[in-house]
N, C-alpha and C positions, 0 to 999 in steps of 0.2 A: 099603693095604686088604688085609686077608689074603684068602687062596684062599678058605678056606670062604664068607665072605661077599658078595666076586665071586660064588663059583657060585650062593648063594643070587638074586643081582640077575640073571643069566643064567639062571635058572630062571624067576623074575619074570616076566623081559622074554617069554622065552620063551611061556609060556602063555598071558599078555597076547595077542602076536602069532598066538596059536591058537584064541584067542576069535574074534580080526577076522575071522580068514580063515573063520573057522567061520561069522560071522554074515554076510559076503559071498558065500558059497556055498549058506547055506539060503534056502528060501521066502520071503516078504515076509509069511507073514502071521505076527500078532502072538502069543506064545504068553503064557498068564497062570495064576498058580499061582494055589490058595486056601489054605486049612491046610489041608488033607487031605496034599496032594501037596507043598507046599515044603518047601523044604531044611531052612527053617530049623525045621521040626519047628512042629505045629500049637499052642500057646501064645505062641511065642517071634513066628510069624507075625501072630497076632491082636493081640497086643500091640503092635508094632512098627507096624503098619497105624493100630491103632486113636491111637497116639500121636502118629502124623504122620511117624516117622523114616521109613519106609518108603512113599512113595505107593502110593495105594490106596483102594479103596472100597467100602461094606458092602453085599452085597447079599443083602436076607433075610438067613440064617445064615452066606452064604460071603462070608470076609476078601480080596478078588483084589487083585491087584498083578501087574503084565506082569511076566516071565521077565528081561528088562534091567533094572528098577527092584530086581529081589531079589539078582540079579550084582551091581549096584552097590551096596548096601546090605551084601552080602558081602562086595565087595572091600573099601568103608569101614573098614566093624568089623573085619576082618584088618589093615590097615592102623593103623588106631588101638590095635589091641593092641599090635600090633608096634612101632609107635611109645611106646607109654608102658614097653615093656621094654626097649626103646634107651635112652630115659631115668632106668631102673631101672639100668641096666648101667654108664652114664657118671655117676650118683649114688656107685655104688658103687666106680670106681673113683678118681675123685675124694676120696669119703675113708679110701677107701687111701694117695693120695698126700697127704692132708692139705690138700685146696686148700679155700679157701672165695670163698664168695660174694662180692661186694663190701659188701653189706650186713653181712656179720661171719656169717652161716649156711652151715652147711657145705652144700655143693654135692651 
């Protein structure tokens, strides 16, 4: 495993483990975006809600979703990018090396 990518997973882990300590230290009560206020920018929210990816629910005009369910939603889709560019990366150097599939397609 080279360094960079270690340091990438120690970074990972790291912020991870500063979420927990972060949500064991605040309040108990429950915090909830709508599109106004979430991260993910007021379209990408409403959408997301309105599809299901994202739990949630309509109320009048505002899209809410708890402040945990948009973290997760976040970590997800970081994850799943990340994931399909790991797979873009091991495609690529696959046919570099000229491997292929078993089915006879290049990898």
């Amino acid at each position: 495993m080279s360094g960079d990518r270690l340091a990438a997973l120690l970074d990972e882990l790291v912020a991870e483990l500063a979420v927990r300590v972060a949500d064991k230290l605040k309040p108990n009560a429950t915090v909830y975006f709508d599109q106004s206020n979430s991260p993910l920018g007021p379209r990408h929210h409403i959408a997301a809600v309105s599809s299901g990816k994202l739990p949630g629910l309509k109320l009048g005009r505002r899209y809410v979703a708890t402040a945990a369910d948009v973290e997760a939603y976040v970590r997800h889709s970081a994850s799943a990018s990340r994931g399909a560019d790991e797979a873009h990366e091991l495609d690529q150097l696959a046919d570099e090396l000229g491997l292929r599939k078993p089915n006879g397609d290049k990898t």
